[in-house]
Rosetta silent file (secondary structure, phi, psi, omega in degrees, C-alpha in Angstrom):
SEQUENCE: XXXXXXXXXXXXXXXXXXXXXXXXXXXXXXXXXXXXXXXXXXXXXXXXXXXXXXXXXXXXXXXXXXXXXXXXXXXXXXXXXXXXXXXXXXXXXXXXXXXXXXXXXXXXXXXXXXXXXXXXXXXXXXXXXXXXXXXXXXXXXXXXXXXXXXXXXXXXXXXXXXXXXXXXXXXXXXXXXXXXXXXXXXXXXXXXXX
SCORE:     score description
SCORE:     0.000 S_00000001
   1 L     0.000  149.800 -172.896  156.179   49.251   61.590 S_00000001
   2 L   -87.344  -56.701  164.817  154.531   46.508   63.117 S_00000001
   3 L   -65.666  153.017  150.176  151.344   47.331   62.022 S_00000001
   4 L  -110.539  174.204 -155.564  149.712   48.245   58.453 S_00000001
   5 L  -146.507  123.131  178.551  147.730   50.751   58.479 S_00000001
   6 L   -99.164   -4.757  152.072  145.404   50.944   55.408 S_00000001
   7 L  -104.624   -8.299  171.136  144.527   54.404   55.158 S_00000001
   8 L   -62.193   79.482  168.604  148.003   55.669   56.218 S_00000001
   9 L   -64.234   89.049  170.496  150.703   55.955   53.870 S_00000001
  10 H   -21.147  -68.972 -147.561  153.321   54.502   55.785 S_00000001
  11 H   -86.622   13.678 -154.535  156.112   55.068   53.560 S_00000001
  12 H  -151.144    1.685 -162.940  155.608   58.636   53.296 S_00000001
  13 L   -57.504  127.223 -168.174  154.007   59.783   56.846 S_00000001
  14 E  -131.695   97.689  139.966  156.027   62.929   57.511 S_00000001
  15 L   -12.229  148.726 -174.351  156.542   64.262   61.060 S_00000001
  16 L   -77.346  116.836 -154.590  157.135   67.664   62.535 S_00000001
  17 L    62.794   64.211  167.673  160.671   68.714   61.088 S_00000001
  18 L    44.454   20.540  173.898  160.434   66.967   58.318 S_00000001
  19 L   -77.784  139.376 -171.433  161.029   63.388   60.454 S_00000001
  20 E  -108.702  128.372 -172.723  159.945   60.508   58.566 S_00000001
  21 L  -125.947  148.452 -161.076  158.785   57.110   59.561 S_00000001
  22 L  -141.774  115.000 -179.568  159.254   54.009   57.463 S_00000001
  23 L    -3.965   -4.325  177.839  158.381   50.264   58.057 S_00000001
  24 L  -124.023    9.951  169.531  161.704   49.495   59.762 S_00000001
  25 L   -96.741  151.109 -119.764  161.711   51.666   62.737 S_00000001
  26 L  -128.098 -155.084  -78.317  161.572   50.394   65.775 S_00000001
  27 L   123.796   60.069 -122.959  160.364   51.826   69.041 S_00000001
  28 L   -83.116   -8.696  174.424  162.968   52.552   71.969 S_00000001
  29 L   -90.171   31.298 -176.253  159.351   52.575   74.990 S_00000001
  30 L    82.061  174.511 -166.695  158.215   49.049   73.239 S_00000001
  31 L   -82.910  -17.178  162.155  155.486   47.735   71.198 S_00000001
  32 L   -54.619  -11.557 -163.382  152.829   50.154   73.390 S_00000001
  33 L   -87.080  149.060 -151.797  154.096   53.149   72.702 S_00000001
  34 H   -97.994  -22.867  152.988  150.967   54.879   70.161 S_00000001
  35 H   -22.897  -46.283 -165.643  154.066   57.311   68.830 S_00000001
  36 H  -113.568  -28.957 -174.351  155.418   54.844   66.460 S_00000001
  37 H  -112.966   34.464  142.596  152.234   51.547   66.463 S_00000001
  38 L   -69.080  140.216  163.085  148.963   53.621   66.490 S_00000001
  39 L   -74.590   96.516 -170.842  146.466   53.942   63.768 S_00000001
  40 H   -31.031  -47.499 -170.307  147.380   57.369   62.919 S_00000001
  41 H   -45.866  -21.557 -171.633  144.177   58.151   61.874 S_00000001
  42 H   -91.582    3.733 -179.526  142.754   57.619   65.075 S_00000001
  43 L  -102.807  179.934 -159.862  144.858   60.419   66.653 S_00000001
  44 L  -109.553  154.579 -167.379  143.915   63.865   67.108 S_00000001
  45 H   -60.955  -54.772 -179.146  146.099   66.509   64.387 S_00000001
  46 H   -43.737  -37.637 -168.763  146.945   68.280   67.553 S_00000001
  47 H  -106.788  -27.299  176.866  148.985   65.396   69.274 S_00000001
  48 H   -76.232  -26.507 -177.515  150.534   64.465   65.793 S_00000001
  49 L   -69.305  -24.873 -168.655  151.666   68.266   65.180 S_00000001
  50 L   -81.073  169.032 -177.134  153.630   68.044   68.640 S_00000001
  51 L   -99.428  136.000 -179.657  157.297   66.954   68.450 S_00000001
  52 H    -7.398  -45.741  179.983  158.446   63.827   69.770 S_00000001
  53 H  -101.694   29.670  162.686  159.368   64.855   73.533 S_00000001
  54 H   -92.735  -55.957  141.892  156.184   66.307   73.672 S_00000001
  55 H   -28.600  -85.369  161.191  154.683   63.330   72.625 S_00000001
  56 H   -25.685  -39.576  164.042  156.275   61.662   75.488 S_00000001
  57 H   -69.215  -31.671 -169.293  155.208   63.698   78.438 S_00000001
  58 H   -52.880  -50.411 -173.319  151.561   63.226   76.962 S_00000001
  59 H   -59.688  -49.723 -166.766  152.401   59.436   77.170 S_00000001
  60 H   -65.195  -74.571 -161.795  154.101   59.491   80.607 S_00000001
  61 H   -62.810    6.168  165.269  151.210   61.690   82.275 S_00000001
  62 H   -65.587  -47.983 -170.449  148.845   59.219   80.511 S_00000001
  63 H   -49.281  -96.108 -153.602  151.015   56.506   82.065 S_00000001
  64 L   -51.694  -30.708  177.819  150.469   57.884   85.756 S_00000001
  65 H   -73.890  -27.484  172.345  146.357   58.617   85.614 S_00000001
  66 H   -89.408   17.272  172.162  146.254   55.602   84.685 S_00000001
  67 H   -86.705  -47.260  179.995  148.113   54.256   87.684 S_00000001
  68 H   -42.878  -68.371  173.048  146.283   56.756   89.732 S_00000001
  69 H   -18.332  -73.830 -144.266  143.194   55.049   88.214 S_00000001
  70 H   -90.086  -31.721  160.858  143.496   51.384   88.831 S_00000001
  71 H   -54.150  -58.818 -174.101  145.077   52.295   92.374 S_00000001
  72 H   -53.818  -33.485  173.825  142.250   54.508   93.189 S_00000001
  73 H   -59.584  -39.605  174.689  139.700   51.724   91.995 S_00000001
  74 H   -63.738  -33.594 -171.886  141.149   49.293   94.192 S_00000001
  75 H   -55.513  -47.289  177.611  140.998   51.696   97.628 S_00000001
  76 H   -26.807  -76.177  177.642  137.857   52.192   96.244 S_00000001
  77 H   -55.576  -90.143 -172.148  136.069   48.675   96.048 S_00000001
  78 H    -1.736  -74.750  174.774  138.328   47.534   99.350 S_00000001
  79 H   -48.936  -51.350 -172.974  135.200   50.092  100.810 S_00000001
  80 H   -77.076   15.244  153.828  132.537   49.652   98.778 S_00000001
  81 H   -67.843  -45.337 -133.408  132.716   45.478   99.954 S_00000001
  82 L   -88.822   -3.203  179.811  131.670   46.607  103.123 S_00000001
  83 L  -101.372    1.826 -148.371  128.387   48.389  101.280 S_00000001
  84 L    92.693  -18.560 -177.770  127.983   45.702   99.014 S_00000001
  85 L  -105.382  168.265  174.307  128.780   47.325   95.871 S_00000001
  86 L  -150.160  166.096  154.525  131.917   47.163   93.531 S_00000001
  87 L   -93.772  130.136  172.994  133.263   49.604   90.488 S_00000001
  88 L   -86.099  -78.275 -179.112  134.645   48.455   87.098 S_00000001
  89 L   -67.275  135.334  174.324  135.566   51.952   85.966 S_00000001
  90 L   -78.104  -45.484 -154.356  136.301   54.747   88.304 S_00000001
  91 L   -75.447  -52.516 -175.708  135.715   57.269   85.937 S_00000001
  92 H   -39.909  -91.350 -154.677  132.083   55.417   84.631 S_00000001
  93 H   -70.830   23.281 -155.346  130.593   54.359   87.828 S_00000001
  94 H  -119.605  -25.133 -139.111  131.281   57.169   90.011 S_00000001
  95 L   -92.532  -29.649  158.076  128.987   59.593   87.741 S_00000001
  96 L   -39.087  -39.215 -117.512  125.439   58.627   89.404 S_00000001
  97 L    11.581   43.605 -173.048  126.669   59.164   92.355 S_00000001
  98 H   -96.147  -46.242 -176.467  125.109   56.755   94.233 S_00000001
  99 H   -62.049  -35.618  149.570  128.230   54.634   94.113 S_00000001
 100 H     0.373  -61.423 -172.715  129.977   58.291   95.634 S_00000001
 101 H   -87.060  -32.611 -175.655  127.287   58.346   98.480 S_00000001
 102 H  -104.763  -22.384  140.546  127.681   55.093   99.562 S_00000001
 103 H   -40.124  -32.434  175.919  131.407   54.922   99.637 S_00000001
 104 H   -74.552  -37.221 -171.291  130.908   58.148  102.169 S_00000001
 105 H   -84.024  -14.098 -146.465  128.823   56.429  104.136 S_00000001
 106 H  -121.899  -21.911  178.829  130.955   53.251  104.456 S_00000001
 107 H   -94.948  -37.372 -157.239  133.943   55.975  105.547 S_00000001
 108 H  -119.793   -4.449  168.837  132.043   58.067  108.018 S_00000001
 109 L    92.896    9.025 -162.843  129.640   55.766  109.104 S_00000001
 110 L  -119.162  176.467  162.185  126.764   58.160  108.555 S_00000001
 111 L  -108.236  116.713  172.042  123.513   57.784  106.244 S_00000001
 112 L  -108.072  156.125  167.739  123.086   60.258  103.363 S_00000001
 113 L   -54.660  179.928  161.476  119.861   61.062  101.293 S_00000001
 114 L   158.104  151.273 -157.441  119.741   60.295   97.596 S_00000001
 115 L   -69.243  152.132  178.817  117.856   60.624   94.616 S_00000001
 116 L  -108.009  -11.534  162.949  116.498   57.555   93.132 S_00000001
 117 L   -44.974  168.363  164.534  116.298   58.703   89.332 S_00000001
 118 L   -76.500  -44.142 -179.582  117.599   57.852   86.436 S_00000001
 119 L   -89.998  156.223 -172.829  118.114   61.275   84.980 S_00000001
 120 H   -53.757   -4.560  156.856  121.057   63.697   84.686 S_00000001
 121 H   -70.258  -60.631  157.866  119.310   65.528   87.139 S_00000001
 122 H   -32.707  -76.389  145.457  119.316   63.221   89.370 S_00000001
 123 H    14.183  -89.526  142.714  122.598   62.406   88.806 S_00000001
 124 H   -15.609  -58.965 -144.787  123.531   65.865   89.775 S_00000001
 125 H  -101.693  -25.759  172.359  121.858   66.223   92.921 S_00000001
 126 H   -66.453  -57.378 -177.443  123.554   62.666   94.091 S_00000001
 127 H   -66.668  -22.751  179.758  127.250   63.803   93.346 S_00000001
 128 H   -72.044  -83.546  179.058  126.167   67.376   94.824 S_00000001
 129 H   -28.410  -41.562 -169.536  125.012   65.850   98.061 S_00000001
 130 H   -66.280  -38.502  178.613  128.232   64.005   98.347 S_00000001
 131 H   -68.899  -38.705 -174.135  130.085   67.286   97.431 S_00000001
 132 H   -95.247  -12.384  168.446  128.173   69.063  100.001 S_00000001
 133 H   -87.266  -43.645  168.083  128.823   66.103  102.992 S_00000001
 134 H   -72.170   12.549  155.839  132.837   66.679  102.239 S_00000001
 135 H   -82.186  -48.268  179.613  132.528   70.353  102.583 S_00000001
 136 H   -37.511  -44.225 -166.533  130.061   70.000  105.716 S_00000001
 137 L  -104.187   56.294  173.278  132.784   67.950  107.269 S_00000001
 138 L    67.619  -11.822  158.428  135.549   70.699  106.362 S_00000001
 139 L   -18.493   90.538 -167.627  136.939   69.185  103.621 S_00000001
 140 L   -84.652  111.747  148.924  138.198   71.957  100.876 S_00000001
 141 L   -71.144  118.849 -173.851  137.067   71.200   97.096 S_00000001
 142 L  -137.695  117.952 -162.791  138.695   72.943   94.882 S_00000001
 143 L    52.173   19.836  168.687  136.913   73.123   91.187 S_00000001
 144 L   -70.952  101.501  179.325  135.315   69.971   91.886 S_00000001
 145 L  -137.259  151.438 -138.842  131.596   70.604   90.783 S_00000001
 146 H   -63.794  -37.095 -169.345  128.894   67.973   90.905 S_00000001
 147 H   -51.832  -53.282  175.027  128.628   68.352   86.530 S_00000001
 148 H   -75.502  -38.725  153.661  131.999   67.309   85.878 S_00000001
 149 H   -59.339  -34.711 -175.560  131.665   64.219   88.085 S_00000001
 150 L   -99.088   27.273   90.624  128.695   62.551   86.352 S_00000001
 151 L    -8.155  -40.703 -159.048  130.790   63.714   82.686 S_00000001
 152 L    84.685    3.636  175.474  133.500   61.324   83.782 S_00000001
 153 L   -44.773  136.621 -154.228  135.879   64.229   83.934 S_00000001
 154 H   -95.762  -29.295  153.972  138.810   61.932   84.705 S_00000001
 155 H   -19.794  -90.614 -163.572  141.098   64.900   86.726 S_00000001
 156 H   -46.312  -32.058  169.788  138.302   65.687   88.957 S_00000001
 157 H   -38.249  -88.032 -174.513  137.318   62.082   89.366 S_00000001
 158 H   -53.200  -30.976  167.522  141.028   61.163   90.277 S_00000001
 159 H   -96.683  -24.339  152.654  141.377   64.292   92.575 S_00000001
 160 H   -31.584 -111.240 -139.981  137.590   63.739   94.280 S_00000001
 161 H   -64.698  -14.819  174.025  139.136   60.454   95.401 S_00000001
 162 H   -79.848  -59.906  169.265  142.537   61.491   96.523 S_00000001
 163 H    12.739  -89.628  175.804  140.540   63.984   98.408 S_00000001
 164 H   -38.933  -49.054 -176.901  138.690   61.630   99.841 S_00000001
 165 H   -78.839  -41.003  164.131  141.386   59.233  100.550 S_00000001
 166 H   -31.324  -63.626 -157.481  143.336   62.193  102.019 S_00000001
 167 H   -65.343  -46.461 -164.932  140.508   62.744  104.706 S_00000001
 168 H  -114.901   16.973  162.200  139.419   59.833  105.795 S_00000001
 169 H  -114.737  -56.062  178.745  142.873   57.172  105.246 S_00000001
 170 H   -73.241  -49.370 -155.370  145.941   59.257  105.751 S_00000001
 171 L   -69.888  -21.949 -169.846  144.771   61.932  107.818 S_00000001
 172 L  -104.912   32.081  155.003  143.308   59.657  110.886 S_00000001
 173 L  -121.788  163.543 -165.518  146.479   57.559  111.015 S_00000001
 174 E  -113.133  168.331 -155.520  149.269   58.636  113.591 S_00000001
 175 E  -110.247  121.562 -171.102  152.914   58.278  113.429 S_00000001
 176 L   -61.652  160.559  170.319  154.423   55.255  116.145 S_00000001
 177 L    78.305  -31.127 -167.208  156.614   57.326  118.427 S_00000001
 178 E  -149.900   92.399  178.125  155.020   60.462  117.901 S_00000001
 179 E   -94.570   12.360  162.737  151.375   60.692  118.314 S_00000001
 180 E   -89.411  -11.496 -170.513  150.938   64.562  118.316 S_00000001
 181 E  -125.307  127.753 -168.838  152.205   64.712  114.773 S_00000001
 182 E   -95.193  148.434 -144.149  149.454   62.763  112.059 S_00000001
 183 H   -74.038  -22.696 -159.598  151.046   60.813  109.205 S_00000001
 184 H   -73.086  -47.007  166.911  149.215   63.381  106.946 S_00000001
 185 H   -59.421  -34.797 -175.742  151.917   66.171  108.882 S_00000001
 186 H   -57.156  -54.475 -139.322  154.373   63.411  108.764 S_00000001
 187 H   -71.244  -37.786  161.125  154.213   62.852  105.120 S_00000001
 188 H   -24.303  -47.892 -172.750  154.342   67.140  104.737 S_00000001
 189 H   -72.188  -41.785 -144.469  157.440   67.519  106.826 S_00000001
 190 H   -74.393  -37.307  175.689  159.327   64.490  104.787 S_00000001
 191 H   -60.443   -2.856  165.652  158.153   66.333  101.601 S_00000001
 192 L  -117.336   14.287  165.011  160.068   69.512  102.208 S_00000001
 193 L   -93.921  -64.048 -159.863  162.921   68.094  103.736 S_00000001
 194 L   -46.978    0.000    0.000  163.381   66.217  100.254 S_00000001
């Protein structure tokens, strides 16, 4: 181990089938991976109880939201220049919804209401409108509700903006050569020939 760990007994930590880990193992994903250089203590019983390639998908699909993330943040901001505004956090700064509403409006070109509180009502009623402009313009939501957005739920977050990104980046660009079929059908066809 790289680390000490001072509430941890290192030398004695014992793993699900009796696997053991001891100050001289080594870490075949690197010094990131929170299997072998995490402060156990800080993990939940539940993720320590699973066995090792269990461990690992948790880590991978960790891996990928947070690709999802820092991609989605960037499409994000790239819009939100043109309002003035920027996002650190996707998950954070999303949950007023004010940044939400004015990303929409910067896509469709339209002006929406919104509440000017402070409170989780408020809140609410901002990510609702927004929820309620992508239905208006046909847009299917599916278990996206206005609650779970100002939570930070990080799923819904991350599929709210692919949504989003769906509707109004991929779907309105067209394919060179074939301009009856929309890249959003292109990319459909290539995924079921593959």
């Amino acid at each position: 181990w790289k680390k000490t760990h001072s509430n941890v007994n290192t030398e004695t930590l014992t793993w699900p089938k009796n696997f053991q880990l001891n100050k001289n193992m080594e870490s075949p994903w690197g010094e990131r991976d929170w299997q072998y250089y995490t402060d156990y203590s800080e993990l939940p019983l539940c993720i320590l109880q699973l066995d090792p390639a269990d461990r690992a998908v948790i880590r991978i699909a960790d891996e990928r939201d947070a690709v999802q993330k820092k991609t989605f943040t960037k499409w994000v901001n790239k819009h939100l220049l043109k309002a003035g505004r920027k996002i650190l956090d996707l998950y954070e700064d999303l949950r007023d919804g004010h940044n939400l509403i004015s990303l929409l409006e910067v896509l469709a070109h339209e002006i929406l209401p919104r509440e000017r509180g402070h409170m989780r009502f408020h809140k609410i009623q901002n990510v609702q409108i927004a929820l309620d402009f992508l239905r208006m313009k046909g847009i299917k939501l599916v278990n996206i509700r206005s609650d779970e957005i100002v939570d930070g739920n990080p799923k819904l977050t991350l599929g709210l903006i692919w949504t989003i990104i769906l509707h109004f980046q991929i779907s309105d660009v067209v394919v060179p050569g074939q301009e009856d079929i929309t890249a959003k059908d292109a990319l459909l066809l290539w995924s079921r020939r593959t």
